[in-house]
PDB file of N, CA, C and O in Angstrom:
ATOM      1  N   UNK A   1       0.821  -1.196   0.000  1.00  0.00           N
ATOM      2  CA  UNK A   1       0.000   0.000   0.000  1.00  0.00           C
ATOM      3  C   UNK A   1       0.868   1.264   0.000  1.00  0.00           C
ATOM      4  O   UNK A   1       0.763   2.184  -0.810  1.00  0.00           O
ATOM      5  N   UNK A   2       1.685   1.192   0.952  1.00  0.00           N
ATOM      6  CA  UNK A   2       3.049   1.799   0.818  1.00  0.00           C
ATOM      7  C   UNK A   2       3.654   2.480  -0.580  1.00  0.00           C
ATOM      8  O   UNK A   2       4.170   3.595  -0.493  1.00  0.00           O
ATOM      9  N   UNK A   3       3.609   2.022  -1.452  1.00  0.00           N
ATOM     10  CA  UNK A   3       4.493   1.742  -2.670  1.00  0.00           C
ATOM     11  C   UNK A   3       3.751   2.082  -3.673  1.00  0.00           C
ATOM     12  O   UNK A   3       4.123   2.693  -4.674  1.00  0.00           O
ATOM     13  N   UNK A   4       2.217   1.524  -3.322  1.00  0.00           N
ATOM     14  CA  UNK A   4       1.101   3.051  -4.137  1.00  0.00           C
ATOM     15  C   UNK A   4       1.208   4.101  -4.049  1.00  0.00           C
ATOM     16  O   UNK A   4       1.427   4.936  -4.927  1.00  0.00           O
ATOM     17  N   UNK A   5       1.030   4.249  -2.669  1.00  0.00           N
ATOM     18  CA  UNK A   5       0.846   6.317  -2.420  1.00  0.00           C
ATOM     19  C   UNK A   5       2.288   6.692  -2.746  1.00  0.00           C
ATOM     20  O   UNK A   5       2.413   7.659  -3.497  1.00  0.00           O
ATOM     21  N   UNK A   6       3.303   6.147  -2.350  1.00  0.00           N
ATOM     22  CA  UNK A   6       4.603   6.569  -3.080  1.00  0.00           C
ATOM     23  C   UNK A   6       4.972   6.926  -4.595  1.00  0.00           C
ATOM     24  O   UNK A   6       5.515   7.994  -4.879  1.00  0.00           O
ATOM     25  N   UNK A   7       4.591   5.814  -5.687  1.00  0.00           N
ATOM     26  CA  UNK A   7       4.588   5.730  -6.877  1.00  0.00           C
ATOM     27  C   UNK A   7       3.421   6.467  -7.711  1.00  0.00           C
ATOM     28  O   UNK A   7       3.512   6.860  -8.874  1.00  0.00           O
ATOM     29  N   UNK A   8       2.212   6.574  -6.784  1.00  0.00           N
ATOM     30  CA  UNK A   8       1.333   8.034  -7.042  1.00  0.00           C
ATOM     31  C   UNK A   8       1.869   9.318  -7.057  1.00  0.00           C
ATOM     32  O   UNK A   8       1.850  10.046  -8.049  1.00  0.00           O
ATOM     33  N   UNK A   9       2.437   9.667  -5.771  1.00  0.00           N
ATOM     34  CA  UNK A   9       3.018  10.657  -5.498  1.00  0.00           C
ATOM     35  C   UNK A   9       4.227  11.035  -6.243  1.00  0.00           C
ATOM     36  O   UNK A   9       4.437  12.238  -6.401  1.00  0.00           O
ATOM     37  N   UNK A  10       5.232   9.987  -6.827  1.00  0.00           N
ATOM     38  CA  UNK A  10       5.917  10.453  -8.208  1.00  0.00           C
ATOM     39  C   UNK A  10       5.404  10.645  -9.142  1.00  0.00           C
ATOM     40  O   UNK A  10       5.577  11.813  -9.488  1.00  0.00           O
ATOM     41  N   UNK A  11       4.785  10.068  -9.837  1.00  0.00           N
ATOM     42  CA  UNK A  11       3.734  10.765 -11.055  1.00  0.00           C
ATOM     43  C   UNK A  11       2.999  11.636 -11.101  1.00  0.00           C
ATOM     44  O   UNK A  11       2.567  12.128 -12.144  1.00  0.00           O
ATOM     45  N   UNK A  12       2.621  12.119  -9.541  1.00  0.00           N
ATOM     46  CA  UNK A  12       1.813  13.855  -9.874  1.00  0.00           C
ATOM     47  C   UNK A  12       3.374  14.822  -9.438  1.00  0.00           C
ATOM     48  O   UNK A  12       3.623  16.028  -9.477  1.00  0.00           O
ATOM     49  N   UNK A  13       3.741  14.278  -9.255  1.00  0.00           N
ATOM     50  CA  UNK A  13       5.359  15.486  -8.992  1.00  0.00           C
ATOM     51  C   UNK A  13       5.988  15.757 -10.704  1.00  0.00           C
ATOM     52  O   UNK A  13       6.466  16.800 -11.150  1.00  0.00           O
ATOM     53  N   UNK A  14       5.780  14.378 -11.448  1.00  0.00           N
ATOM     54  CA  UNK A  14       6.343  14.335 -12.934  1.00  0.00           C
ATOM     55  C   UNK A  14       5.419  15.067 -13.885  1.00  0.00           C
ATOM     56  O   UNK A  14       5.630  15.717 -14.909  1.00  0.00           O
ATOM     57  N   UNK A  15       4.268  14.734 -13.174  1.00  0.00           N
ATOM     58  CA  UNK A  15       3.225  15.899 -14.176  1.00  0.00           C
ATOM     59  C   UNK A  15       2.788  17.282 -13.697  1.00  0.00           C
ATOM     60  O   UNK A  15       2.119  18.042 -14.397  1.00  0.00           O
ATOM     61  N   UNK A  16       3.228  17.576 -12.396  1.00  0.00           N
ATOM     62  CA  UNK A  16       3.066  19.209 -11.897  1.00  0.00           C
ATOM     63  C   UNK A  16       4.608  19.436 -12.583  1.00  0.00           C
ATOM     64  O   UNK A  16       4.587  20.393 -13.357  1.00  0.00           O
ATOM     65  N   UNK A  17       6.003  18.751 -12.477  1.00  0.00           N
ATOM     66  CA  UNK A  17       6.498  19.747 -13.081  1.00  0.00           C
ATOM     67  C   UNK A  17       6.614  19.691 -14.664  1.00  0.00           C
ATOM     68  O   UNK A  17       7.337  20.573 -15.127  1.00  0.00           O
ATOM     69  N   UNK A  18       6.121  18.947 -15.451  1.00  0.00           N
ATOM     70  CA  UNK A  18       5.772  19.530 -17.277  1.00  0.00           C
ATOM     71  C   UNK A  18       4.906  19.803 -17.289  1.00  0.00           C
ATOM     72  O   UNK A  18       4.330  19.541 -18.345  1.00  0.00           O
ATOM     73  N   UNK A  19       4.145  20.462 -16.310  1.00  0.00           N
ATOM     74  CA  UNK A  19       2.801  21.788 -16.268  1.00  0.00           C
ATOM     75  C   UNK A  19       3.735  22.751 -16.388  1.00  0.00           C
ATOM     76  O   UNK A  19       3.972  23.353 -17.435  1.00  0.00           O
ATOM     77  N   UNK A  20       4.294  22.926 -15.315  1.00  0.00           N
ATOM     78  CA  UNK A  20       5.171  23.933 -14.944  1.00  0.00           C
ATOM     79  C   UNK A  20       6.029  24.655 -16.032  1.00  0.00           C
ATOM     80  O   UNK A  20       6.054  25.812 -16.451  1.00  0.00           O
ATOM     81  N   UNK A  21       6.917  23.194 -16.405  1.00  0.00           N
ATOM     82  CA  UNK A  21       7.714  23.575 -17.885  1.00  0.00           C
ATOM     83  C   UNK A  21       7.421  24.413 -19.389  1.00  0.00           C
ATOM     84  O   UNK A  21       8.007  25.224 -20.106  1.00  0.00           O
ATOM     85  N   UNK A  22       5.493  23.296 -19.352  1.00  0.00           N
ATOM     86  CA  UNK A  22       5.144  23.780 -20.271  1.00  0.00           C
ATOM     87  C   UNK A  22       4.686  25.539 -20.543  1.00  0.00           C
ATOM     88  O   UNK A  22       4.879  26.324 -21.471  1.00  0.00           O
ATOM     89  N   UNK A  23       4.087  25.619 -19.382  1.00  0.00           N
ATOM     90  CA  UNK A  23       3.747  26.960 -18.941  1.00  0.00           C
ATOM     91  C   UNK A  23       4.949  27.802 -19.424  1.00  0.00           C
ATOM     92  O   UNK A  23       4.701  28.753 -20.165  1.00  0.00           O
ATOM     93  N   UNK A  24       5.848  27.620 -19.180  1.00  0.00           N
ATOM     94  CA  UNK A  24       7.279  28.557 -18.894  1.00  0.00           C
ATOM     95  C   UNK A  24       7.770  28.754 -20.582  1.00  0.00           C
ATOM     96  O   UNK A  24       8.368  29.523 -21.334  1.00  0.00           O
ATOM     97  N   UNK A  25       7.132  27.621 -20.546  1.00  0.00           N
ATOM     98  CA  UNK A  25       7.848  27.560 -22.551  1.00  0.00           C
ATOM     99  C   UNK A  25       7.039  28.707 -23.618  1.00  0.00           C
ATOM    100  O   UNK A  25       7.581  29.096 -24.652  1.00  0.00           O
ATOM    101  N   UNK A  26       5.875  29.096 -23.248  1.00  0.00           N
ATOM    102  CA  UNK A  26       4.924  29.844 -23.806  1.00  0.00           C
ATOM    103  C   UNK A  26       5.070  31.579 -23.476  1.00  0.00           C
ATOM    104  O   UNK A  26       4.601  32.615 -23.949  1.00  0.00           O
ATOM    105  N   UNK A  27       6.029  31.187 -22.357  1.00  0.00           N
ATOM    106  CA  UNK A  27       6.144  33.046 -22.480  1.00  0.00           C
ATOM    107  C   UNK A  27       7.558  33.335 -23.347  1.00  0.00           C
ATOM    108  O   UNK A  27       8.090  34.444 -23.386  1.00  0.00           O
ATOM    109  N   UNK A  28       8.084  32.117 -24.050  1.00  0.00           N
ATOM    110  CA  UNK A  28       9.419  32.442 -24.746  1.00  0.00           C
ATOM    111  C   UNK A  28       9.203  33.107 -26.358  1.00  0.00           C
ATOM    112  O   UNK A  28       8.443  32.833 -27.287  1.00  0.00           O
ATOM    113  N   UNK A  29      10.022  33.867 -26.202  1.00  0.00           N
ATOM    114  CA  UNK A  29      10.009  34.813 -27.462  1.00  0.00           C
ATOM    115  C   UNK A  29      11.272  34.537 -28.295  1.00  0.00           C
ATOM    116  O   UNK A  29      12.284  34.957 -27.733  1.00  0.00           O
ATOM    117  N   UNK A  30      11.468  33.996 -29.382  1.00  0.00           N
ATOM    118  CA  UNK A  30      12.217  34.370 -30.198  1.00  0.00           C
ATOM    119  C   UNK A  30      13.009  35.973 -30.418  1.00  0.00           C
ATOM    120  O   UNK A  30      12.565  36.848 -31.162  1.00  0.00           O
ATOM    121  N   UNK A  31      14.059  36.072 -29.718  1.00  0.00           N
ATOM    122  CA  UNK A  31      14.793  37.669 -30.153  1.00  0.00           C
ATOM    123  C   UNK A  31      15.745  37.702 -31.263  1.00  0.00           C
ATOM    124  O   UNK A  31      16.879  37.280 -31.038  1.00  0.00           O
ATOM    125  N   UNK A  32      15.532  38.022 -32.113  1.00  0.00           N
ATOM    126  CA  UNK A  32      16.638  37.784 -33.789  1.00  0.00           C
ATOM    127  C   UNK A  32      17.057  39.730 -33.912  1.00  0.00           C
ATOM    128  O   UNK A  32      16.575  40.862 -33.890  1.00  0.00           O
ATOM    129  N   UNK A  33      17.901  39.190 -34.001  1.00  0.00           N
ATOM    130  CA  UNK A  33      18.759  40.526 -34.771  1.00  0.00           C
ATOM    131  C   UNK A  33      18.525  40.638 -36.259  1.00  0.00           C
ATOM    132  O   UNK A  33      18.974  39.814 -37.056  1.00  0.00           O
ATOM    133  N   UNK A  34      17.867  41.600 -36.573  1.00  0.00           N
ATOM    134  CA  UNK A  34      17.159  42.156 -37.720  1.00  0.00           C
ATOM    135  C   UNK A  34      18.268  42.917 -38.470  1.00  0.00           C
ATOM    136  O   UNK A  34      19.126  43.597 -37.907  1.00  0.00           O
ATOM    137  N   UNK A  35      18.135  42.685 -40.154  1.00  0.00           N
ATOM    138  CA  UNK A  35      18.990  43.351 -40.901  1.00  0.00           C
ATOM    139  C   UNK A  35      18.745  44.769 -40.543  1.00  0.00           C
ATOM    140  O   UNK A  35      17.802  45.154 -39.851  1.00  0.00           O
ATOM    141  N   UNK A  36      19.842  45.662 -41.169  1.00  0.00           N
ATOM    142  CA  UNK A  36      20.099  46.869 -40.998  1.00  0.00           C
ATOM    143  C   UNK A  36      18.730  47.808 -41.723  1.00  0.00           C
ATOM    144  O   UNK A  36      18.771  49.034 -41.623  1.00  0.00           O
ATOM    145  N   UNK A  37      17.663  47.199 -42.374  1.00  0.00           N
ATOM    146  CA  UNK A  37      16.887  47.892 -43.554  1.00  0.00           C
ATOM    147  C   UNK A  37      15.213  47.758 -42.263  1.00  0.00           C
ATOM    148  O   UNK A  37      14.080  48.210 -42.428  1.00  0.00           O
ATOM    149  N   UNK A  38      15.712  47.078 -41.268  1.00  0.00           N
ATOM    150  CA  UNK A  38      14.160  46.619 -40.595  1.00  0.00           C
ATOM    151  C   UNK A  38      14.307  47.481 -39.492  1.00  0.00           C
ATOM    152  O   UNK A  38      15.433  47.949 -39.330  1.00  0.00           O
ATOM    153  N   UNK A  39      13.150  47.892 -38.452  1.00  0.00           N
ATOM    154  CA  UNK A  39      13.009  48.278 -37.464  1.00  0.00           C
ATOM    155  C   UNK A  39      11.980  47.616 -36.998  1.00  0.00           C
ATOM    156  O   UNK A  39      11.137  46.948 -37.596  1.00  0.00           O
ATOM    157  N   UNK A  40      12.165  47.949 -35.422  1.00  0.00           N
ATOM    158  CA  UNK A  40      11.387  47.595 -34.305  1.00  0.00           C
ATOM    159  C   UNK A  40      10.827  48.224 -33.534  1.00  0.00           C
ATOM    160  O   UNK A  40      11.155  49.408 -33.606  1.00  0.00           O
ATOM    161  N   UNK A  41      10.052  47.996 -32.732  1.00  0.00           N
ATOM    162  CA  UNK A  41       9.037  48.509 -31.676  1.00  0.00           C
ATOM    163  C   UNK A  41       9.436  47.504 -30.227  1.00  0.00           C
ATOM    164  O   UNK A  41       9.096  46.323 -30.159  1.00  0.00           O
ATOM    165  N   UNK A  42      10.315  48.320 -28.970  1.00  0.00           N
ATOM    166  CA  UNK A  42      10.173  47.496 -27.999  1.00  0.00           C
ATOM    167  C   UNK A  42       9.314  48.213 -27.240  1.00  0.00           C
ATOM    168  O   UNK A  42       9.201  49.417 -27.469  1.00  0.00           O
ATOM    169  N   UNK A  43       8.501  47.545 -26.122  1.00  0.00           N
ATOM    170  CA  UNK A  43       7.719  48.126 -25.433  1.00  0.00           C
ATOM    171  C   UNK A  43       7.875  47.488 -24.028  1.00  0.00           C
ATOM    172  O   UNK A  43       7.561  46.300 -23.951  1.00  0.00           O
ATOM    173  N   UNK A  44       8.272  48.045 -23.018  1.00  0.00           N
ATOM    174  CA  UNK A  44       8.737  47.654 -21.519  1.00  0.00           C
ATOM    175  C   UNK A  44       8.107  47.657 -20.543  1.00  0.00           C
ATOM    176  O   UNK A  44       7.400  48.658 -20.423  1.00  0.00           O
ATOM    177  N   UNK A  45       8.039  46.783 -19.586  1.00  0.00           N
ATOM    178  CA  UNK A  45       7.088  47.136 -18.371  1.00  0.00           C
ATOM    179  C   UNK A  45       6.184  48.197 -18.051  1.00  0.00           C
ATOM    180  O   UNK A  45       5.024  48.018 -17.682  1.00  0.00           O
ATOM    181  N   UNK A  46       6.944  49.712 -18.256  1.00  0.00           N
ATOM    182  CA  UNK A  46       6.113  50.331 -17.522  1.00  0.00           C
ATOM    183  C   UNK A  46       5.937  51.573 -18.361  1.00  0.00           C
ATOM    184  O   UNK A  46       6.090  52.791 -18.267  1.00  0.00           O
ATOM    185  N   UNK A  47       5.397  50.332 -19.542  1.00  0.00           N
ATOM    186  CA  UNK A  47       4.661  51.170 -21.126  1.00  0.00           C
ATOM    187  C   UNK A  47       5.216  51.797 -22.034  1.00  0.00           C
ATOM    188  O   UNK A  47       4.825  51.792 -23.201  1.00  0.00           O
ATOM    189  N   UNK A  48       6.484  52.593 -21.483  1.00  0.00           N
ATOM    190  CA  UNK A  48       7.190  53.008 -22.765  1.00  0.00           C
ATOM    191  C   UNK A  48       7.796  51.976 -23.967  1.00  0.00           C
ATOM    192  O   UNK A  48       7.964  50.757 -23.954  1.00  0.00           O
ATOM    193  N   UNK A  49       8.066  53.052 -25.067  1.00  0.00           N
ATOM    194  CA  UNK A  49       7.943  52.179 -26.109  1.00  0.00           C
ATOM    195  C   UNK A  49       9.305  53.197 -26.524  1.00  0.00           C
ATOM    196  O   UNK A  49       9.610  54.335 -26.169  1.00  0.00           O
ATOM    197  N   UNK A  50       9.960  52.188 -27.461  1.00  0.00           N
ATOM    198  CA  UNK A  50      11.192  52.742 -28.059  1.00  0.00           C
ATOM    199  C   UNK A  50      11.421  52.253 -29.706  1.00  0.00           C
ATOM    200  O   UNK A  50      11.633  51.058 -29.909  1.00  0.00           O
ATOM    201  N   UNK A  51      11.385  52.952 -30.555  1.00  0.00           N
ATOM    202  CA  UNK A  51      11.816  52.551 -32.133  1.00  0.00           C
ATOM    203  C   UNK A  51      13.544  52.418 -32.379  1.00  0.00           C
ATOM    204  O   UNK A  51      14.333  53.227 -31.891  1.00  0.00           O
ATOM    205  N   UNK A  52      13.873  51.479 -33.055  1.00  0.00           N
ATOM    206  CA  UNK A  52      15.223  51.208 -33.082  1.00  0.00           C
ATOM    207  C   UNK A  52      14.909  49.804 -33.776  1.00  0.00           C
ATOM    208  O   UNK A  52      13.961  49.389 -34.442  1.00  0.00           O
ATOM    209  N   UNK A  53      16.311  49.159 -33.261  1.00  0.00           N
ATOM    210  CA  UNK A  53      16.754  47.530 -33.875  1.00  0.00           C
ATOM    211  C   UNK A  53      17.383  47.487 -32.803  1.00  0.00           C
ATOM    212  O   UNK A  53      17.681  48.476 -32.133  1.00  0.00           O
ATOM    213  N   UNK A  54      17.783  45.735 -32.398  1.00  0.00           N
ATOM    214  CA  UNK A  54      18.168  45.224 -31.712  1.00  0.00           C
ATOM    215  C   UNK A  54      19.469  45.137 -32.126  1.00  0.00           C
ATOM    216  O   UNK A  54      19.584  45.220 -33.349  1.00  0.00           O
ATOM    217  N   UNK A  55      20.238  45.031 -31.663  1.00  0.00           N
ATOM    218  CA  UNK A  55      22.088  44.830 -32.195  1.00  0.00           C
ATOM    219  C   UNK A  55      22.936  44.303 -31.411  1.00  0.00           C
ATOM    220  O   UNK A  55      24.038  44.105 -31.922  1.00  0.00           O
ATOM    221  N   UNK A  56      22.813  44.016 -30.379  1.00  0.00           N
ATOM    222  CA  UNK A  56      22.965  42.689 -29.681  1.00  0.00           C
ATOM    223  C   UNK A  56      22.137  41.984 -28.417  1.00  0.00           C
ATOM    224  O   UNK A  56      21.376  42.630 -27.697  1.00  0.00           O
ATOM    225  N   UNK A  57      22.381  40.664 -28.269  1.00  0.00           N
ATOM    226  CA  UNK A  57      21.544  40.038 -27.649  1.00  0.00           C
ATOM    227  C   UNK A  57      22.222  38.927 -26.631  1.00  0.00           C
ATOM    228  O   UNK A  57      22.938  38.015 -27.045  1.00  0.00           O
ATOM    229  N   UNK A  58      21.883  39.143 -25.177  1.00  0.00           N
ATOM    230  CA  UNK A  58      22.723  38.544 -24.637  1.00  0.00           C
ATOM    231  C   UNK A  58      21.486  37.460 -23.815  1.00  0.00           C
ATOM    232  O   UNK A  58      20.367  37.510 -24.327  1.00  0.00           O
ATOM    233  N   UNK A  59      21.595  36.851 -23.030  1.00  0.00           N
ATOM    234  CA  UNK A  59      21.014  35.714 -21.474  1.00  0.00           C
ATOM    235  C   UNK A  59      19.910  36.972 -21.137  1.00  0.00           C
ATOM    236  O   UNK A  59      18.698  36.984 -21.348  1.00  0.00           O
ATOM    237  N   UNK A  60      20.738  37.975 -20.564  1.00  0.00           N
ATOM    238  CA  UNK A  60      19.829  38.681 -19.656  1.00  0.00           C
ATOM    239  C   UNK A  60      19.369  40.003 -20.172  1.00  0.00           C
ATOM    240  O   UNK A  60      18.455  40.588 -19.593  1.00  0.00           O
ATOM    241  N   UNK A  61      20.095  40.639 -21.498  1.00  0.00           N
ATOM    242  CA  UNK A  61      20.420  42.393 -21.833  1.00  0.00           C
ATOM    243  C   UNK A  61      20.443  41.977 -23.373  1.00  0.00           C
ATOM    244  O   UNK A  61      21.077  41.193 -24.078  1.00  0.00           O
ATOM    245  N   UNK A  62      19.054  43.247 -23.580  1.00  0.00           N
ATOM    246  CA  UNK A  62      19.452  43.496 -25.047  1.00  0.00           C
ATOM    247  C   UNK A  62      20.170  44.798 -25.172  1.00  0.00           C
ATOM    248  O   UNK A  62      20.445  45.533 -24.223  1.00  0.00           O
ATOM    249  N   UNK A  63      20.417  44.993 -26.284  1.00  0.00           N
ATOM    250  CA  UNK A  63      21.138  46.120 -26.336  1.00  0.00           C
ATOM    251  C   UNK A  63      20.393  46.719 -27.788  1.00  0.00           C
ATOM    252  O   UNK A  63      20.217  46.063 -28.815  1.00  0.00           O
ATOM    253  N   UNK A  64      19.958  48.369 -27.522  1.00  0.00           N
ATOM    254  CA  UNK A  64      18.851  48.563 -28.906  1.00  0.00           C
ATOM    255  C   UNK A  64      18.939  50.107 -28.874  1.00  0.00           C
ATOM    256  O   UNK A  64      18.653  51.069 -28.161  1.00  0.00           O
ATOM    257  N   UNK A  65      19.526  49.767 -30.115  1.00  0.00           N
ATOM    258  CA  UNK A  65      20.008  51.083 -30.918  1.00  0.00           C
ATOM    259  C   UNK A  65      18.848  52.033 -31.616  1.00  0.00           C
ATOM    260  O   UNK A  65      18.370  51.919 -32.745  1.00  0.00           O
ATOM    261  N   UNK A  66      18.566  52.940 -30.661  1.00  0.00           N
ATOM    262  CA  UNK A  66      17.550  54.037 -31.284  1.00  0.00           C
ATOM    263  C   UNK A  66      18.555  55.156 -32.343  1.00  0.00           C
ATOM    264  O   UNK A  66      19.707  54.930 -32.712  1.00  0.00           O
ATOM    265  N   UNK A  67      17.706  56.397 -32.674  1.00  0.00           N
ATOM    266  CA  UNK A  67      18.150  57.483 -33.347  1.00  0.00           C
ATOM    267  C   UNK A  67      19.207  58.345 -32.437  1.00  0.00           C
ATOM    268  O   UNK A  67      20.089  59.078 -32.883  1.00  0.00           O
ATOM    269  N   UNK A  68      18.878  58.057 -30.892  1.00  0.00           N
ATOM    270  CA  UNK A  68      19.374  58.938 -29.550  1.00  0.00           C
ATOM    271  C   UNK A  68      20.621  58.368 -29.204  1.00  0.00           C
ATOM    272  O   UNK A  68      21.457  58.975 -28.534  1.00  0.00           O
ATOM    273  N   UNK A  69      20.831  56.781 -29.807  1.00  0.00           N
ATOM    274  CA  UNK A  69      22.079  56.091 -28.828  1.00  0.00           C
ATOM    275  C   UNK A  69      21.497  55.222 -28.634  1.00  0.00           C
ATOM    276  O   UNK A  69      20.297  55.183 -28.905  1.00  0.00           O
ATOM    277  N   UNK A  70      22.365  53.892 -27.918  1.00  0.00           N
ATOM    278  CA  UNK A  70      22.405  52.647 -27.478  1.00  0.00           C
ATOM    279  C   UNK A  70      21.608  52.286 -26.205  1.00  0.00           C
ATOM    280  O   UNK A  70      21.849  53.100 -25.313  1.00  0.00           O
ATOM    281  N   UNK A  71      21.005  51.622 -25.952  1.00  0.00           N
ATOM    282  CA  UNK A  71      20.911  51.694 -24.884  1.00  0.00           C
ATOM    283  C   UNK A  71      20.702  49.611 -24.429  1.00  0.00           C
ATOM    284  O   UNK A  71      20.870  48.680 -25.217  1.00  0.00           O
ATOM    285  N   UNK A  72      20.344  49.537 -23.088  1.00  0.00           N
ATOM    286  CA  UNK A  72      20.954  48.417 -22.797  1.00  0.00           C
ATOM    287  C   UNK A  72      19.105  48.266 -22.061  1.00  0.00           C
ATOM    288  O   UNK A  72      18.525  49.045 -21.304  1.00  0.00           O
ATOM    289  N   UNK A  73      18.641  47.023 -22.645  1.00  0.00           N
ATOM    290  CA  UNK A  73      17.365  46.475 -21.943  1.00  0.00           C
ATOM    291  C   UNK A  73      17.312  45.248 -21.233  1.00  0.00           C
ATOM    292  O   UNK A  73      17.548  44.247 -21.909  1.00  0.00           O
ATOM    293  N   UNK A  74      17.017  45.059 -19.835  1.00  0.00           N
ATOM    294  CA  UNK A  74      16.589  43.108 -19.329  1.00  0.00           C
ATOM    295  C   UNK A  74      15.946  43.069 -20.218  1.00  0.00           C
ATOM    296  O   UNK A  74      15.398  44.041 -20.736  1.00  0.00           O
ATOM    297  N   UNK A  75      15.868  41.662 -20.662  1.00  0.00           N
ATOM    298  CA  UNK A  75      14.875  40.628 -20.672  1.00  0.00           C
ATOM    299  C   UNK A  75      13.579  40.527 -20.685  1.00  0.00           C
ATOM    300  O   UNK A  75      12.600  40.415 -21.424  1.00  0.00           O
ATOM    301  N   UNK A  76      13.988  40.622 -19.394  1.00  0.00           N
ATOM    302  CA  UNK A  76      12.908  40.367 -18.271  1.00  0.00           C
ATOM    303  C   UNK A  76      12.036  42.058 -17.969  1.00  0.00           C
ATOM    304  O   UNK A  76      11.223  42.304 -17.078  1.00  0.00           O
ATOM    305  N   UNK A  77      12.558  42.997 -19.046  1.00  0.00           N
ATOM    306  CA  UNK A  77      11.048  44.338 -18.580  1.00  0.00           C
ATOM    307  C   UNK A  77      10.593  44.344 -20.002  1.00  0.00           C
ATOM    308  O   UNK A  77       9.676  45.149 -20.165  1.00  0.00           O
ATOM    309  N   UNK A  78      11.065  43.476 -21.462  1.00  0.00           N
ATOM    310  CA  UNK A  78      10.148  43.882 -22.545  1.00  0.00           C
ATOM    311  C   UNK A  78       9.131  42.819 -22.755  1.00  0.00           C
ATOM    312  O   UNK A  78       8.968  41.704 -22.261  1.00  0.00           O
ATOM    313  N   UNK A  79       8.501  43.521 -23.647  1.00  0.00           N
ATOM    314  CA  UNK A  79       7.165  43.236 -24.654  1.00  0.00           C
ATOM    315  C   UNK A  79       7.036  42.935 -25.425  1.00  0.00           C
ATOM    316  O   UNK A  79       5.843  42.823 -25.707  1.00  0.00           O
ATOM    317  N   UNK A  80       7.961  42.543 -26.433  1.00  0.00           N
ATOM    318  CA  UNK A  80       7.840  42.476 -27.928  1.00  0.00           C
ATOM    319  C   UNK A  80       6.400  41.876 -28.766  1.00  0.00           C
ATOM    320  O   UNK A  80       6.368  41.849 -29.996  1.00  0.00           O
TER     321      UNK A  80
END
């Protein structure tokens, strides 16, 4: 009986976490560095919006070249 509730209890741990996974996979965005002829629209947490291209792309920091200069964005505050 033992060895039920045990071997239950691994299989809802294996399927809460590829809930989990799956969930996580759906907020992923493709970020591509766009030829020199394209532009973009980023838009950040707390609504502003910036026109430019992306020009490099790191783990945590984009880096996106407006008309004003470079500037350096997380991740983790855009919108695309």
């Amino acid at each position: 009986m033992k060895r039920i509730y045990f071997t239950m209890l691994i299989v809802i741990f294996i399927v809460f976490t590829q809930l989990i996974s799956i969930e996580q996979s759906k907020d992923f965005i493709n970020l591509s560095i766009p030829d020199s002829t394209q532009v973009q629209i980023i838009t950040i947490n707390d609504g502003s919006s910036f026109l430019g291209r992306i020009i490099k792309i790191g783990e945590e920091k984009i880096k996106f070249e407006t008309k004003y200069g470079v500037m350096t964005i997380s991740v983790f505050e855009r919108e695309i």
